[in-house]
N, C-alpha and C positions, 0 to 999 in steps of 0.2 A: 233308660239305661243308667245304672250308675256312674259316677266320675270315679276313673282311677286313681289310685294316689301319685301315679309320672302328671295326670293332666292339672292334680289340683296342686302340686309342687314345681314341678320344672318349666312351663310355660312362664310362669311367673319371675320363675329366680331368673328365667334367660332374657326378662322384660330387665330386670332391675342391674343385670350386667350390662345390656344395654343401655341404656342411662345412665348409670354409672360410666361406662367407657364415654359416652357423648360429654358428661360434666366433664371428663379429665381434659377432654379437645377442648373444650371451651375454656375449663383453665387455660391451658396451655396459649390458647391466641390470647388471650386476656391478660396474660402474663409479658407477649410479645409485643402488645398493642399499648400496653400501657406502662410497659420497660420496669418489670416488675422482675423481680429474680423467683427461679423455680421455686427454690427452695423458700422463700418470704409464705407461697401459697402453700406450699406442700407439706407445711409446718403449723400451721393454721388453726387454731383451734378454736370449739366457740366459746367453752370458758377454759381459764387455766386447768380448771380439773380434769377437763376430757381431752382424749386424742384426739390427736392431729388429724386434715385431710386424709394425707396418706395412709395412716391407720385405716379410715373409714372406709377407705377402699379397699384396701386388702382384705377387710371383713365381710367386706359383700363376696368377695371370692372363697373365702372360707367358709362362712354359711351357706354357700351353695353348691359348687363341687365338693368345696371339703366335707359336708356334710351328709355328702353319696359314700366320699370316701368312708366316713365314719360309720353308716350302713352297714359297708363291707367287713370293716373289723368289729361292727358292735360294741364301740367307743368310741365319741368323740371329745377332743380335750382343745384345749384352746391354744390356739396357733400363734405362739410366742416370740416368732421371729421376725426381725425389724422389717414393716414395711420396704416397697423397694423404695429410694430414695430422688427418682425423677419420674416426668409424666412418662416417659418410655416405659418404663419397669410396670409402673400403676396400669398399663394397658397391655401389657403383656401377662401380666397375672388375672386380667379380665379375660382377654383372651383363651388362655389355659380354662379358664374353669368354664368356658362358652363351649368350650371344644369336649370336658370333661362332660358334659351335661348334655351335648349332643350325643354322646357315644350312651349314652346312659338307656334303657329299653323299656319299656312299658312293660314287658313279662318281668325284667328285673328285679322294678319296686314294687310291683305287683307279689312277687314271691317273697318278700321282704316284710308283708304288711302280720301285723303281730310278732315278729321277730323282737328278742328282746335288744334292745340299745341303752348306753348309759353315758352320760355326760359327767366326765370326772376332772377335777381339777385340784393339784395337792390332794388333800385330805377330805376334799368334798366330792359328793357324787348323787346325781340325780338319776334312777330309772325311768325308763319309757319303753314304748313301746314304737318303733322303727315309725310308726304313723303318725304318732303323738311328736314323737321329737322333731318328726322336718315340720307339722303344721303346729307345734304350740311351740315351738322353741325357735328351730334356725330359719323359717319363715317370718317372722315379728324382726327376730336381731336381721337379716339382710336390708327390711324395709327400714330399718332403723339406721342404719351405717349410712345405708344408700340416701336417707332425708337427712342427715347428719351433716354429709357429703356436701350434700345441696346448699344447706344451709350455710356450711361455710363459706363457699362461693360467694352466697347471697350475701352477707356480713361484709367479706371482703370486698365488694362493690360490682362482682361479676354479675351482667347487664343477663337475668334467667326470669324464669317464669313456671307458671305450671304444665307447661303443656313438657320440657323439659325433663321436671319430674315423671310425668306419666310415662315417658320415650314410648314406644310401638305398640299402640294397641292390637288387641288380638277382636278383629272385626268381622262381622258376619259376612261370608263371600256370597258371591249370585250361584 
């Protein structure tokens, strides 16, 4: 039987919200354990040129809910507004987009596949097709933000690992 496009997208993006929510906890004690102020980690970047933490999280919820949402209009454009500014906000925007993505249907994306979508920003603009854009586009940018994420934890001395990275495998039951 073939894979759907819900199994070969949304299992995934709800792994990497996953993990992403588990890094912001681990910041967070890591921050209390080491009397470190929120805002030193939530500012974090791994070089001057890139965004902060916080940005990297709220892209993992962008490319994943926001990226159903962008299905539905047949545009997605990039999500310009300030990350939220403590670990509260950064898991409450995971949250949202776990809950977007739960409500989400297998007939849904399923009715969606060859649908045209297009990625625009200013005066630039990418076509696709609704299949192509969650698995060549906002698939890649979540695992990115999400290791991004990590990384900066890692840099800034928070005690992580790979298993971490991986959060909840999706394993063969009995």
């Amino acid at each position: 039987m073939p894979i759907t496009l819900h199994a070969a997208f949304v299992p995934s993006a709800l792994q990497m919200i996953g993990t992403t929510r588990d890094l912001v906890g681990k910041a967070q004690n890591w921050c209390k354990a080491e009397i470190c102020s929120e805002a030193d980690l939530i500012g974090a970047r791994v070089h001057p040129d890139m965004l902060p933490f916080a940005y990297q999280v709220k892209s993992v919820a962008v490319h994943t809910a926001g990226a159903i949402d962008g299905l539905r209009a047949g545009v997605f454009s990039p999500e310009l507004t300030d990350p939220p500014a403590d670990f509260a906000g950064l898991r409450r925007s995971l949250d949202d987009a776990e809950a977007a993505l739960d409500a989400t249907s297998v007939d849904e994306l399923e009715g969606r596949i060859g649908a045209p979508m297009r990625f625009a920003f200013r005066d630039f603009a990418i076509d696709f097709t609704a299949e192509d854009f969650l698995l060549s586009f906002s698939q890649p940018n979540f695992y990115f933000h999400a290791a991004t994420a990590y990384d900066i934890l890692r840099m800034k001395g928070v005690p992580l690992g790979k298993r971490d990275f991986m959060g909840r495998l999706r394993m063969k039951s009995a």
